[in-house]
Residue frames relative to the residue before (quaternion, step in Angstrom):
aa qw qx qy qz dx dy dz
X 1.0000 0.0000 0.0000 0.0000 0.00 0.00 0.00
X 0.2813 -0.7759 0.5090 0.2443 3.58 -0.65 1.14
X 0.6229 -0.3646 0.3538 0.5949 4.00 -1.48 0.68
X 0.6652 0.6155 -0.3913 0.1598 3.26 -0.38 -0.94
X 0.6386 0.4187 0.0052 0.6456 3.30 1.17 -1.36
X 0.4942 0.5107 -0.4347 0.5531 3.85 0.94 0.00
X 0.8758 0.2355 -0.2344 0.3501 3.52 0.32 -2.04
X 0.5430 0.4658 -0.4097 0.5659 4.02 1.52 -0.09
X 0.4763 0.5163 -0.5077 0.4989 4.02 0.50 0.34
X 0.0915 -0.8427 0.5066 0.1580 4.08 -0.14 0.69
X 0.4653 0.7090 -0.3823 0.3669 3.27 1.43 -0.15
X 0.7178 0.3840 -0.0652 0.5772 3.12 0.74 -2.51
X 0.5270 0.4819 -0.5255 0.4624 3.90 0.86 0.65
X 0.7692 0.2752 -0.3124 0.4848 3.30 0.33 -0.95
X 0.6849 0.3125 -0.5000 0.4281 3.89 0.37 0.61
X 0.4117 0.5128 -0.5395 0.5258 3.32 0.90 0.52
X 0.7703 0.4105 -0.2908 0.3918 3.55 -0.03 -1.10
X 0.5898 0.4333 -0.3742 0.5696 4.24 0.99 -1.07
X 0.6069 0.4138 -0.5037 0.4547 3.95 0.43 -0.42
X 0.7288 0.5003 -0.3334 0.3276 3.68 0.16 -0.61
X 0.6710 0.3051 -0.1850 0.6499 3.59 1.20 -1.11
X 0.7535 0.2598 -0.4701 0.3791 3.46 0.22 0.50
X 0.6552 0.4522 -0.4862 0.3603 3.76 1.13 0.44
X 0.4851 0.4678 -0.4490 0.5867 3.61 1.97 -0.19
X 0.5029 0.5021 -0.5292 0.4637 4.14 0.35 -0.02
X 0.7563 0.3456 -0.1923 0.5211 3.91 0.22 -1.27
X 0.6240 0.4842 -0.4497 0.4171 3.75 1.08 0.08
X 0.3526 0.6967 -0.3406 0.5237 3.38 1.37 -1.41
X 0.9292 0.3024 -0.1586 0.1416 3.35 -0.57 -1.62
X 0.3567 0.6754 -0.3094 0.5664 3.11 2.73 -0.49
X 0.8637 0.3188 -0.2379 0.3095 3.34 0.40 -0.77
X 0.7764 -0.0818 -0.1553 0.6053 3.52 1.31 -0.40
X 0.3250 -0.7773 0.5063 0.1842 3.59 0.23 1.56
X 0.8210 0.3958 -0.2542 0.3236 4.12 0.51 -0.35
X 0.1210 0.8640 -0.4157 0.2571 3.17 1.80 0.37
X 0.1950 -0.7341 0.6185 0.2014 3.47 0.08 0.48
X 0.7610 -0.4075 0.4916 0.1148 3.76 -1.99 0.30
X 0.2886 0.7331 -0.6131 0.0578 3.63 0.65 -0.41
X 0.6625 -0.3431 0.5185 0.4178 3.11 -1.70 -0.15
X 0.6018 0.6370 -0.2820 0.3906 3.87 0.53 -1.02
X 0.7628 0.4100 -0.1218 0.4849 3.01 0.63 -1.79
X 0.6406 0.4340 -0.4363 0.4591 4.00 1.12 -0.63
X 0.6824 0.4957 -0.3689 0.3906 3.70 0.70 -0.67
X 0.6008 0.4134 -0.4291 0.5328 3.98 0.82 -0.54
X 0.5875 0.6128 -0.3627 0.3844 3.83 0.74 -0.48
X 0.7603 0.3109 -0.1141 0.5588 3.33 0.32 -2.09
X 0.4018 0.6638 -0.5485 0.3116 4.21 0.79 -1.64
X 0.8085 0.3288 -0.2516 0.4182 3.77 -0.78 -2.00
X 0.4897 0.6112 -0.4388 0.4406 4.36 0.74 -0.87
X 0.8436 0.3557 -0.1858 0.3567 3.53 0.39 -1.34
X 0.5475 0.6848 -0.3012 0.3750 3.15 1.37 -0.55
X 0.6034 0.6557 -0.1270 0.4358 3.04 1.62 -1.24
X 0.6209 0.4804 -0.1710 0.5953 3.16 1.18 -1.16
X 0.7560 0.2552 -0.3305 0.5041 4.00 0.39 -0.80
X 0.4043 0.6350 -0.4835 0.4466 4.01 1.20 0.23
X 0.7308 0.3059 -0.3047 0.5287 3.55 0.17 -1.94
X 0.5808 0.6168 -0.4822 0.2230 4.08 0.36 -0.25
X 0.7363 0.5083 -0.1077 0.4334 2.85 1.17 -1.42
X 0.4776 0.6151 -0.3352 0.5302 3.35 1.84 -0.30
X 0.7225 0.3143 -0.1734 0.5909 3.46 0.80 -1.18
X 0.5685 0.3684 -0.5236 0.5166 3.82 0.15 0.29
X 0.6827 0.4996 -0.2954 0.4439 3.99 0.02 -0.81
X 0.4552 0.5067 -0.4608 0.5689 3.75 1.32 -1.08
X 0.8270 0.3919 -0.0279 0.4022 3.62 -0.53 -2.14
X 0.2757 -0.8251 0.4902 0.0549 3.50 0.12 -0.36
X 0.5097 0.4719 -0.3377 0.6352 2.87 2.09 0.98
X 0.5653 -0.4867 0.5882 0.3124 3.55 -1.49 1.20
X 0.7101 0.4770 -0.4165 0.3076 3.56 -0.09 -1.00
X 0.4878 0.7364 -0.3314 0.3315 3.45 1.16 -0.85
X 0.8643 0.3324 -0.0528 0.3737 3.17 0.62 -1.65
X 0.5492 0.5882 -0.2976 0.5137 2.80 1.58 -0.32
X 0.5679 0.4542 -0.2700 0.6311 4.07 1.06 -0.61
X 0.4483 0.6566 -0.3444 0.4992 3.80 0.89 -0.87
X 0.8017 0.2743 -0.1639 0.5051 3.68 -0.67 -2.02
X 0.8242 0.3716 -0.2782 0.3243 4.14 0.14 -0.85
X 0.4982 0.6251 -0.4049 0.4439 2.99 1.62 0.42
X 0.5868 0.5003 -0.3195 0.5507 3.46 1.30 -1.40
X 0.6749 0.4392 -0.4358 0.4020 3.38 0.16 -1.07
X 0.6626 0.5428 -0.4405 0.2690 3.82 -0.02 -1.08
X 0.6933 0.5279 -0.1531 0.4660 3.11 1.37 -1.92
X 0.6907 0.4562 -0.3745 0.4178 3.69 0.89 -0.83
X 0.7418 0.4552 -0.3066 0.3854 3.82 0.98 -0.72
X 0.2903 0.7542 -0.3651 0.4622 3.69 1.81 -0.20
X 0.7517 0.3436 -0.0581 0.5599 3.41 0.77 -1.66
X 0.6730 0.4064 -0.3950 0.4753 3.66 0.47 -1.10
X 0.5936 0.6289 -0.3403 0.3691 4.13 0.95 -0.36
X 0.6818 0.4183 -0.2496 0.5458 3.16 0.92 -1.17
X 0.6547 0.5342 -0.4081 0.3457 3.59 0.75 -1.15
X 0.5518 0.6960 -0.2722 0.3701 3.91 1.78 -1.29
X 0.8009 0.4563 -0.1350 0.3636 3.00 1.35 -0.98
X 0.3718 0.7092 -0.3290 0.5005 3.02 2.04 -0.26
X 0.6350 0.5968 -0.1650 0.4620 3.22 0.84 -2.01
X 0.8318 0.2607 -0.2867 0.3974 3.78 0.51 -0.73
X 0.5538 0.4277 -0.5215 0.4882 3.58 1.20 0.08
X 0.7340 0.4039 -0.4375 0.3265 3.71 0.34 -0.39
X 0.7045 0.4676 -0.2715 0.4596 3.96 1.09 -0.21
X 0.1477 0.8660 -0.4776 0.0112 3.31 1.93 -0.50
X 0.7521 0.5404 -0.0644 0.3716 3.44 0.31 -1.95
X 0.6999 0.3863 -0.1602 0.5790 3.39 1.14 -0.77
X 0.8199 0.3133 -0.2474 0.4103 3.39 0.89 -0.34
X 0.5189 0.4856 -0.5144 0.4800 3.48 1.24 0.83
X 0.5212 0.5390 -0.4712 0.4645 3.26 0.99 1.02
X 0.3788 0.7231 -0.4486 0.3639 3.50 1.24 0.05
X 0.5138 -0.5195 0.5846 0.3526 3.58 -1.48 0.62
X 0.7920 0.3289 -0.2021 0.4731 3.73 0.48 -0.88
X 0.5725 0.5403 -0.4252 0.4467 3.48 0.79 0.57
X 0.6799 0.5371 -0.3682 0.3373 3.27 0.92 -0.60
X 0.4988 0.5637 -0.4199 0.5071 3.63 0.84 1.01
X 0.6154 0.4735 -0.2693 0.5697 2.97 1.23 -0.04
X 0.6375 0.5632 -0.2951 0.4351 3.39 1.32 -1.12
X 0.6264 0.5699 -0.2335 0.4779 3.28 1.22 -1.01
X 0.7946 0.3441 -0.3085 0.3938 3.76 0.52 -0.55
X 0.3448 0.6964 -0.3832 0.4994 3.24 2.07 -0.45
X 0.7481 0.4997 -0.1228 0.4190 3.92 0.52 -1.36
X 0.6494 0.4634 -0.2176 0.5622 3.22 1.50 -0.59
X 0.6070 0.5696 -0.3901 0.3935 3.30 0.98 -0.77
X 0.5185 -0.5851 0.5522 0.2896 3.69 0.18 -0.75
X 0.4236 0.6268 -0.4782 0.4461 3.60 1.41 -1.15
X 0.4845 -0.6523 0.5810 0.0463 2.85 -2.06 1.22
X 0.7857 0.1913 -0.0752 0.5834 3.75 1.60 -0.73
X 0.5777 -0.6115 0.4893 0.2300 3.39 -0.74 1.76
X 0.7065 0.4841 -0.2977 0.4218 3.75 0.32 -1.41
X 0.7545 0.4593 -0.2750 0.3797 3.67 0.55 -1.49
X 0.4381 0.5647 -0.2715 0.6446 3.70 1.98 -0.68
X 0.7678 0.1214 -0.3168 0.5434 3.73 -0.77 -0.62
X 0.4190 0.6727 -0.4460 0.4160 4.41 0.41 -0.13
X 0.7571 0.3441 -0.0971 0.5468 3.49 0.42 -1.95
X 0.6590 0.4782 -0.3737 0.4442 3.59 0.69 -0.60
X 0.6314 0.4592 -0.3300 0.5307 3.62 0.62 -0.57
X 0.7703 0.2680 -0.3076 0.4901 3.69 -0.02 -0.76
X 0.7633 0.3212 -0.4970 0.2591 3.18 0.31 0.40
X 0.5341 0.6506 -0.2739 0.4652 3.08 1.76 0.37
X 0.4602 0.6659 -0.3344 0.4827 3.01 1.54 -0.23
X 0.6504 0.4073 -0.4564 0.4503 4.08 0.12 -0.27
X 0.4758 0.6963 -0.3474 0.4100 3.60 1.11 -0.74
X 0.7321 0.4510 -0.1094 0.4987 3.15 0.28 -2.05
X 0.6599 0.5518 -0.2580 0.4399 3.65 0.64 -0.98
X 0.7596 0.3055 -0.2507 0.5165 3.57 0.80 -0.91
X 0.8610 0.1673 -0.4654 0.1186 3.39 1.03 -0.18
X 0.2556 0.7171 -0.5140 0.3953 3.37 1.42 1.06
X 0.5287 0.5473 -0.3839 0.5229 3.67 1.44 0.23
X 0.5136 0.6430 -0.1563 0.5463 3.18 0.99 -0.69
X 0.6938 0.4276 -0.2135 0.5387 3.70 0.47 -1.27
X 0.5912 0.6674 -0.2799 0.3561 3.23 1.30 -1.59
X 0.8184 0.3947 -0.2002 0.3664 3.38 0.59 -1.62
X 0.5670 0.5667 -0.4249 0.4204 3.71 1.68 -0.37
X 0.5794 0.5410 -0.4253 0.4366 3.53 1.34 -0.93
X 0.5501 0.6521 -0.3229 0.4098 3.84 1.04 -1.20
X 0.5848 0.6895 -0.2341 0.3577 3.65 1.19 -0.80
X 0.6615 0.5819 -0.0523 0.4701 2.30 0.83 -2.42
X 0.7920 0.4731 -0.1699 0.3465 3.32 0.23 -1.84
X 0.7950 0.4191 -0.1487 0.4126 2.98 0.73 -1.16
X 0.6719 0.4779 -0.3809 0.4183 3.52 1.43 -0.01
X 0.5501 0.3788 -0.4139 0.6185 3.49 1.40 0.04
X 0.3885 0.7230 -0.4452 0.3578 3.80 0.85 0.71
X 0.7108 0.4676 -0.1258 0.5102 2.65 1.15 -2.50
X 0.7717 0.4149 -0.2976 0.3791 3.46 0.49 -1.17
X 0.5920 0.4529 -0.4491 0.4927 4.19 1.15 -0.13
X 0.5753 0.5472 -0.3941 0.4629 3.67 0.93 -0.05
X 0.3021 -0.7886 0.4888 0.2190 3.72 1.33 -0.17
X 0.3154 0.6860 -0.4845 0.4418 4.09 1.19 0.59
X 0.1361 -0.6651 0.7339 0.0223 2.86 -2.20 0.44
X 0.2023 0.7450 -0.5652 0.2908 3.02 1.39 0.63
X 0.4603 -0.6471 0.5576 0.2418 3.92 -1.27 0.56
X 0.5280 -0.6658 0.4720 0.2350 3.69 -0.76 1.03
């Protein structure tokens, strides 16, 4: 498959793109497992993700010369990139498991884990993630289709059309 057809393919974009932020997420996390969440740290993280998504829009509005384009474009990457970036999250918490119930932002989890009664931390933080995961998935779809907006309306208008969305 040539680049070309990789970066207009919105699927094999957004699993390119969840493979990347979720092996620099599970790197990140190799190197300092207690890194806490700030605001800061989610925007330098997620920020470049979204860009990506309102890029391939604007790539695929400017191709077509239709809003609708980019907008089906960005919530595709996103769906496909968080599909992967999920599974990759979940990798990331069975291998740090131990290191990351020491987190500041885990300990809400630790607490209902303790309440629960559940006999295994993993099979508890496991079920909690996958079932949190269709959530997270739809809304980074969601994000997907505002970037798809975004992108794709400085698409329609660099494409110099009047074609009707």
């Amino acid at each position: 498959m040539s680049n070309r057809r990789v970066v207009n393919n919105p699927v094999v974009l957004g699993l390119i793109v969840g493979l990347i932020f979720g092996s620099v997420n599970l790197a990140v996390t190799w190197l300092d497992p207690l890194e806490d969440d700030s605001p800061g740290a989610l925007l330098r993280f997620y920020g470049p993700m979204f860009c990506l998504w309102a890029l391939a829009s604007f790539r695929a509005a400017r191709r077509r010369g239709r809003l609708l384009s980019g907008v089906m474009t960005g919530t595709i990457v996103a769906f496909a990139t968080f599909c992967v970036f999920d599974a990759l999250v979940l990798l990331r918490v069975n291998l740090f498991l131990n290191d990351l119930t020491r987190r500041a932002d885990w300990q809400n989890l630790m607490t209902r884990f303790n309440a629960s009664g559940s006999d295994s931390l993993r099979l508890f933080v496991n079920i909690d993630y996958i079932k949190g995961a269709p959530l997270k998935i739809g809304v980074a779809s969601a994000i997907g289709a505002v970037m798809g907006v975004i992108g794709g309306s400085l698409g329609r208008l660099r494409n110099g059309r009047t074609v009707a969305a």
